[in-house]
N, C-alpha and C positions, 0 to 999 in steps of 0.2 A: 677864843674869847670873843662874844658880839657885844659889843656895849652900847646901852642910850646914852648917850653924853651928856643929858642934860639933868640926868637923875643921879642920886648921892645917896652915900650910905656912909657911916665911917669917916677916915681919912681921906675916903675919895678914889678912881680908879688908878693915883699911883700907890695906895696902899694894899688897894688889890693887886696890882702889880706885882709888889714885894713880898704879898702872903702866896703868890702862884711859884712866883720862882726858889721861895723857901720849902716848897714841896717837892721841890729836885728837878721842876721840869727843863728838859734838853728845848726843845725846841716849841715855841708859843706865835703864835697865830693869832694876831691883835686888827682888832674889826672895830670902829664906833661908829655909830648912826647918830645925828640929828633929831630923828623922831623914830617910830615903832614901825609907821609904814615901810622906811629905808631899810628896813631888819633882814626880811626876806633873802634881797640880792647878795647880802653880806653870808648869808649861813648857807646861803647855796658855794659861795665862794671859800667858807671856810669846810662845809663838807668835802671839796675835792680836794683837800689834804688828808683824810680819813683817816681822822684824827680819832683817839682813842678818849677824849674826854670834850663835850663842847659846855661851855661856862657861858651862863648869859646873864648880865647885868641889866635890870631894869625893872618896871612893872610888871602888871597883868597885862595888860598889849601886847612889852615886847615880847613876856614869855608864851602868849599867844600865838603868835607869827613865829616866833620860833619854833614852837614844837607842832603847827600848819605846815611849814617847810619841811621840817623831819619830817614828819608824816608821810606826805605826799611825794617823798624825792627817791630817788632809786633804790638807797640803798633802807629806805622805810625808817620803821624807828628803831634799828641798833647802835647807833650812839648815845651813851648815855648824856644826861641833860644836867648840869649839875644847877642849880638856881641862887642868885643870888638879890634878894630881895631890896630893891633900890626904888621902890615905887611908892605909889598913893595907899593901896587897898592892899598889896601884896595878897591878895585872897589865897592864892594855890600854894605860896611857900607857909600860910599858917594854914592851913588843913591839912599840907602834909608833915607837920611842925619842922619847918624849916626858920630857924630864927632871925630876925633882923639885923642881928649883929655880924661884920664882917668873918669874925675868926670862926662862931661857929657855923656860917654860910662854908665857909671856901673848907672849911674840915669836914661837913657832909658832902660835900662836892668831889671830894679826894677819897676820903675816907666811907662813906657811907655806900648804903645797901642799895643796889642796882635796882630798882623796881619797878616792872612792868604797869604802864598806867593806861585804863579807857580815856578815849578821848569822842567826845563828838563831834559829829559834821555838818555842818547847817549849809543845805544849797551848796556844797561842796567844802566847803570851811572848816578846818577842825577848833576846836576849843578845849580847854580841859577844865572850866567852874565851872558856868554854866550860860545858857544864853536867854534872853529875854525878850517879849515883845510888846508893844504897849505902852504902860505907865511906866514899866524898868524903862525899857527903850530911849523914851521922852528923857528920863531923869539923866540917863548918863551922856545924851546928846547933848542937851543943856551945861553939865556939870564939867565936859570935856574941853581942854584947853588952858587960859591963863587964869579962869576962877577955880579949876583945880589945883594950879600951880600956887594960888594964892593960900585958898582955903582947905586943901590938904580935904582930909576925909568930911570934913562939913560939908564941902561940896555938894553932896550926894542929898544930905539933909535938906540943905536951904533951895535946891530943885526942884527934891523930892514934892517940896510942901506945895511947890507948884504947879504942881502936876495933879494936886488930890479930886480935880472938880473936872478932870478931861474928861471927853466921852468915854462910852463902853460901847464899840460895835458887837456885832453879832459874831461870834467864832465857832463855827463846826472844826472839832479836834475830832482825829480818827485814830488809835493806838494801835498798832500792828494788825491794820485793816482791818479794823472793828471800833464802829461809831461808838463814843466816847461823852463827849462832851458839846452839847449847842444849847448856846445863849448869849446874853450880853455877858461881856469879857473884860477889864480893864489891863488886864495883864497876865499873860500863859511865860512863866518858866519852866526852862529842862534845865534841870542841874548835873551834874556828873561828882559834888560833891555836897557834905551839908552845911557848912557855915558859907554865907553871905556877908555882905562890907557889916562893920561894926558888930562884929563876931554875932549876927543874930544864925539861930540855927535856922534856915527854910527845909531844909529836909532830912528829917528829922535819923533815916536810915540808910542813906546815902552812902555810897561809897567807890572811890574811883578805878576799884578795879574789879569788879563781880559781873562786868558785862553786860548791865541796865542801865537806862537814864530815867531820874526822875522825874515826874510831869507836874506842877504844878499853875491850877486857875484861879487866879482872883479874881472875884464880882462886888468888891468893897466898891461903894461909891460916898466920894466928901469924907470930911476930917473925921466923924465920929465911926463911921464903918472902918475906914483906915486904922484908927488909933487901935481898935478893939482886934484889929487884924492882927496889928505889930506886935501887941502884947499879948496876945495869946503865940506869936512866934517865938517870943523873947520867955516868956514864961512857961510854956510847956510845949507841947504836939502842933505842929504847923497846922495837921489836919484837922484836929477839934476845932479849929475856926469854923463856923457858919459860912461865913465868905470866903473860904479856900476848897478846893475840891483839886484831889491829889492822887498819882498811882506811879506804875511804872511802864517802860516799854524798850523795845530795842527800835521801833521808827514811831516818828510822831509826824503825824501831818496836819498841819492849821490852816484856816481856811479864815479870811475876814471878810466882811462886806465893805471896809474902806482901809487904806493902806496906811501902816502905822510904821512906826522907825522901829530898829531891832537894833540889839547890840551882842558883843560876843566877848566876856569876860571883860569888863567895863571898858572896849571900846566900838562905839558909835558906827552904825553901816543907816544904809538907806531903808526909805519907807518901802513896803511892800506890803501886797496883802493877801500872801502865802508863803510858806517855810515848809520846808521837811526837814528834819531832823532826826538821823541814824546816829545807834552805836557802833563804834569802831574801837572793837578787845583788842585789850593791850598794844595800842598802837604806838607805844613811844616806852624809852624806859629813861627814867629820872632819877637821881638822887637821892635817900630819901634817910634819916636819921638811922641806926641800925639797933636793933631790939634786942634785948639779954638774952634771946635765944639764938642769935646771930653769934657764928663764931667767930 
């Protein structure tokens, strides 16, 4: 078990506690961090128990970092991940309906279907939503911190709106070494699933295990282009926007003419002004509700 300590679900982690050890486990392996960054050292230190089941309490960060560490660690991603959704966005435990609620988190964690999931790697980084650069970037750098902690998922909103008038450099994107996209750019997402924070869909056929990532470029600039953007996302096809332009790819490589901040499943990394981004099949296996044709 890796836990954030400063995020809450339920009863809290002595009721997680109580629903692990009501599951019959012998012997539990108890880790918490301070923040998502500290996560890493602790999951390297709980894999060398090699342990049959790793439980992680927290947002999209820390379930970031945690499945960056499986990822990249010796023994890859054969540990299963079980998720328990304690954060702001929880974006990955609702795309894979993983519910908010304690009892049924720690019962697909126990009980549910082992399932292998893509993950991408940005500059070496894995992620499993999606990663952003740009105007996402801007928003969750700004919205990261104690105005999250305050305002919970508006955060996102009351940044977002700050962000509508930033520039739009120039981005040559190339998709599996074949020139792509050049122009002004305000924001290039790869997803690895389709819903984004406040369940809007961005892509629209997304999925996290089929061994693609999806590409998407916005060229919306100011409120009115923005607005017509979001609700054609909210309301039908991400890509029937005029200002989205959309595919898919196993590497994406971005190219800007000034260096913009980037984030990786809503947390915040530095300015740059280049990315590559690979898929990496089935690189972890998670938790995941089990289906009526599950036996």
């Amino acid at each position: 078990m890796v836990a954030h300590q400063r995020k809450n679900l339920g009863g809290g982690l002595d009721e997680l506690r109580r629903r692990i050890t009501d599951e019959g486990v012998d012997e539990l392996f108890w880790y918490q961090v301070p923040k998502s960054k500290k996560a890493p050292k602790q999951v390297r230190r709980a894999l060398k128990e090699k342990p049959d089941l790793l439980i992680v309490w927290g947002g999209d960060g820390m379930v970031q970092r945690t499945l960056d560490t499986i990822a990249g660690g010796k023994r890859g991603g054969k540990v299963p991940v079980g998720i328990i959704p304690a954060g702001t966005a929880n974006m990955l435990a609702s795309n894979l309906g993983v519910p908010d609620d304690m009892a049924g988190a720690v019962r697909i964690a126990f009980h549910g279907r082992r399932h292998a999931l893509d993950l991408g790697v940005l500059n070496g980084e894995h992620f499993a939503v999606m990663a952003g650069i740009g105007f996402d970037g801007a928003m969750i750098q700004d919205a990261d911190g104690k105005l999250k902690d305050r305002l919970g998922k508006l955060s996102y909103v009351y940044t977002g709106l700050r962000h509508i008038d930033d520039p739009a450099p120039k981005a040559r994107i190339t998709v599996d070494g074949t020139p792509w996209f050049s122009d002004d750019a305000t924001c290039v997402l790869v997803g690895n699933v389709s819903m984004i924070t406040g369940g809007i869909t961005a892509f629209d056929d997304a999925k996290p295990d089929d061994g693609w990532l999806d590409v998407g470029v916005a060229t919306a600039r100011g409120a009115v282009q923005w607005a017509r953007t979001m609700g054609r996302m909210a309301a039908g096809r991400s890509a029937d926007s005029p200002f989205v332009h959309m595919t898919r790819a196993r590497q994406i490589d971005v190219k800007l003419e000034e260096p913009l901040m980037y984030e990786l499943d809503g947390g915040a990394r530095e300015a740059v002004k280049r990315i590559r981004v690979e898929v990496a099949p089935a690189a972890v296996k998670v938790c995941v509700p089990r289906q009526r044709s599950d036996s």
